[in-house]
LUMROMI-693802 format. One record per residue (C-alpha): residue in one letter; x, y, z; residue number from 1. Coordinates in pm, 1 decimal. Layout:
N
+---+----------+----------+----------+-----+
! r !        x !        y !        z !   k !
+---+----------+----------+----------+-----+
! A !        X !        Y !        Z ! NUM !
...
+---+----------+----------+----------+-----+
//
This chain:
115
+---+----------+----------+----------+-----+
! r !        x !        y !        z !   k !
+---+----------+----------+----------+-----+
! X !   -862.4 !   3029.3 !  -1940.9 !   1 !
! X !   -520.4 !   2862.2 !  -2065.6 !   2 !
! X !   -568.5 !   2531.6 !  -1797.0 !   3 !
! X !   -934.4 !   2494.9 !  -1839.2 !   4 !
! X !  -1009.4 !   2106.1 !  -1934.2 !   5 !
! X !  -1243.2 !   2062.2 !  -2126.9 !   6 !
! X !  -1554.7 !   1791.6 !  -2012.3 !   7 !
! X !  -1521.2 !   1529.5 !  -2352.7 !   8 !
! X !  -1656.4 !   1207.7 !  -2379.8 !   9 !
! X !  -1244.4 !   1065.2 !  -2368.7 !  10 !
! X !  -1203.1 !    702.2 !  -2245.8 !  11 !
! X !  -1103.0 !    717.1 !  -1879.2 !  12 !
! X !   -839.7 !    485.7 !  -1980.4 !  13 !
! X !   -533.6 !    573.5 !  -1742.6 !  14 !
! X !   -289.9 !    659.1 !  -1990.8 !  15 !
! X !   -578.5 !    904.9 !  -2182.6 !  16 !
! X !   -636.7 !   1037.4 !  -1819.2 !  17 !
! X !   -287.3 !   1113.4 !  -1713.8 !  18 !
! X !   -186.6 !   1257.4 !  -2049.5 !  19 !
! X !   -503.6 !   1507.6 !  -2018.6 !  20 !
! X !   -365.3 !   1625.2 !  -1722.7 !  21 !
! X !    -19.1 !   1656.6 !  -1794.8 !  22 !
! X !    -95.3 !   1796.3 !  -2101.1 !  23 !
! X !   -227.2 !   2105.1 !  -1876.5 !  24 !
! X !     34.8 !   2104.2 !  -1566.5 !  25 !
! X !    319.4 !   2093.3 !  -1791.0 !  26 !
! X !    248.9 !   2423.4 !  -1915.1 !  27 !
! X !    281.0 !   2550.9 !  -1562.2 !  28 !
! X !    646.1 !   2676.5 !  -1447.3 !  29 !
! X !    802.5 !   2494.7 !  -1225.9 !  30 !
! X !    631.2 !   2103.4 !  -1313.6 !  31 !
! X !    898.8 !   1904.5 !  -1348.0 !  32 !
! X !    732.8 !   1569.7 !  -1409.3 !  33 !
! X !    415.1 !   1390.9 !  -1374.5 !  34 !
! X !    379.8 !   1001.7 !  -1289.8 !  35 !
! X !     68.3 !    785.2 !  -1313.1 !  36 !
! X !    -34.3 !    430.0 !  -1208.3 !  37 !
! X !   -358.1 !    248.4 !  -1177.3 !  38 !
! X !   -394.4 !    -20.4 !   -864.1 !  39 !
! X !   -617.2 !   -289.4 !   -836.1 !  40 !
! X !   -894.5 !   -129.8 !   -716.2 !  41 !
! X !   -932.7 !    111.9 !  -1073.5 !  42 !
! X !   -794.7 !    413.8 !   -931.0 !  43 !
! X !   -587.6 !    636.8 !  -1134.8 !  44 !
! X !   -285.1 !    758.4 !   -904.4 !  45 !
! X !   -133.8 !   1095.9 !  -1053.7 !  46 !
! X !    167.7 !   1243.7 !   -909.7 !  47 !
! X !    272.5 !   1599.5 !  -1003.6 !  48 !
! X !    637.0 !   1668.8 !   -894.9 !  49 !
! X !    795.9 !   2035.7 !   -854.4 !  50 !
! X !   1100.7 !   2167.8 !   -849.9 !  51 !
! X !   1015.5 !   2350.1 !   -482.0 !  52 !
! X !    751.4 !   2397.1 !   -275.5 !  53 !
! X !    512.1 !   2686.6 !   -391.8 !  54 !
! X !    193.4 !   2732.6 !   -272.7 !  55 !
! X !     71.6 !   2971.1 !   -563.3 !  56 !
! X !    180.5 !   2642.4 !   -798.4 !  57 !
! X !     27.6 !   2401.6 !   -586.5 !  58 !
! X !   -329.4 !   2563.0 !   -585.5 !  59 !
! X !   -311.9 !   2619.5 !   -993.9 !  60 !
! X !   -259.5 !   2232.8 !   -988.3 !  61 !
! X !   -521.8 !   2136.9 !   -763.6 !  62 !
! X !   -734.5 !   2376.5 !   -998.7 !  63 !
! X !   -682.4 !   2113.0 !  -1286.3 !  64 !
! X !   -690.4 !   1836.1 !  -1048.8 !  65 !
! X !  -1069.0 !   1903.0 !  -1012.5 !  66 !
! X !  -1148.2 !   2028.6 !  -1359.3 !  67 !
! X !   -972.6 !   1665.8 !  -1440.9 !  68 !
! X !  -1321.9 !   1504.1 !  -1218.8 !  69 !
! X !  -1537.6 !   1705.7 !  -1449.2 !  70 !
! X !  -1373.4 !   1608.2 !  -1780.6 !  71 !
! X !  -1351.6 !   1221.1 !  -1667.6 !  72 !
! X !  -1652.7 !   1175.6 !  -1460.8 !  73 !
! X !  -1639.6 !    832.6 !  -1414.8 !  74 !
! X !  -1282.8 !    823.5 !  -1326.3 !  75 !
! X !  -1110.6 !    743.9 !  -1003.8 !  76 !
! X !   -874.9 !    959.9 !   -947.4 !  77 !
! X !   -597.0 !    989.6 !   -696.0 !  78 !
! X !   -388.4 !   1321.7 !   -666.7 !  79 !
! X !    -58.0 !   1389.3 !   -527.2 !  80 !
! X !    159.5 !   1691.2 !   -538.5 !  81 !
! X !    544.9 !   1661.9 !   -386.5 !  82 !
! X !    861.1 !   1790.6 !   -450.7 !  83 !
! X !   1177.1 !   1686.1 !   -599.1 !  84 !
! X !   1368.7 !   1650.7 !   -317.6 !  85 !
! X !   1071.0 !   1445.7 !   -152.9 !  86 !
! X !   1080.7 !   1213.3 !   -426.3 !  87 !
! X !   1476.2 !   1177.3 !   -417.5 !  88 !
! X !   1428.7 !   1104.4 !    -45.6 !  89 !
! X !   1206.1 !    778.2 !    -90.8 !  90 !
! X !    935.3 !    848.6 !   -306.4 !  91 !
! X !   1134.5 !    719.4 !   -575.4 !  92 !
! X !   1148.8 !    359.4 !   -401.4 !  93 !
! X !    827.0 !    390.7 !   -383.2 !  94 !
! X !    721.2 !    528.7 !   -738.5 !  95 !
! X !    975.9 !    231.3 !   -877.1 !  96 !
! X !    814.8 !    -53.7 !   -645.2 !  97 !
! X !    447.6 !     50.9 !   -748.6 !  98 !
! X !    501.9 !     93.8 !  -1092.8 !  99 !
! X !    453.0 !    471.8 !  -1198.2 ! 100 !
! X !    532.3 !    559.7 !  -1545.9 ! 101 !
! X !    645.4 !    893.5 !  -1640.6 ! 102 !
! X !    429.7 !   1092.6 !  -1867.0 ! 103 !
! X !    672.1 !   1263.2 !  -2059.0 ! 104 !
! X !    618.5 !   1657.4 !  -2187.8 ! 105 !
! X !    613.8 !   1544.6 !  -2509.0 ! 106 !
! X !    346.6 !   1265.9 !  -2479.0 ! 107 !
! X !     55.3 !   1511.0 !  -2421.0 ! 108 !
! X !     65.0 !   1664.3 !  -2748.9 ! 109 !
! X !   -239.9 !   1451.2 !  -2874.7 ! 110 !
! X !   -432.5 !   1581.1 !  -2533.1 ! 111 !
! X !   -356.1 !   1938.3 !  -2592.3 ! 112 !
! X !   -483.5 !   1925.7 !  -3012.9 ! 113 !
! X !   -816.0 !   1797.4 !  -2823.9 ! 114 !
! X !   -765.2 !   1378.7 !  -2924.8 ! 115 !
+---+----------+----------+----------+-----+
//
């Protein structure tokens, strides 16, 4: 299966996490971007934005949202799935005022070769 994750002994280090997952939901049509941020309390916040809402694209990513708790067991994770326009209508305050970075499509190259 093309979007299995594979269970590793990776850091859970946010930025390993998020790239391990964007390095899978990227290859999936109709991802558009995918932000990360980790609060106070340890807990890895991963947003997954698409271009529309698609219910057949939303279940592949909740499929690697869990094989994500498998590969980092230790991890606290925090999923979120939303569309563009959703983001454009106040998520991006949001995303801005909390501090999500952008994992960009070309960052999870090092996650895909297995690093």
């Amino acid at each position: 299966m093309a979007n299995t994750i594979k269970r590793t002994k990776l850091t859970t280090e946010p930025a390993a996490v998020a790239e391990a997952f964007a390095a899978r939901v990227y290859q999936l049509l109709g991802v558009e971007g995918v932000y990360f941020w980790t609060d106070a309390g340890q807990t890895t916040h991963l947003w997954t934005v698409v271009g529309r809402d698609d219910l057949a694209l939303r279940e592949r990513i909740y499929r690697i949202e869990a094989q994500l708790y498998n590969r980092f067991p230790g991890a606290r994770l925090d999923f979120f799935v939303l569309t563009r326009d959703r983001l454009e209508d106040g998520g991006q305050d949001y995303k801005l005022a909390t501090g999500f970075s952008l994992v960009r499509k070309e960052a999870p190259l090092a996650a895909q070769r297995g690093a």
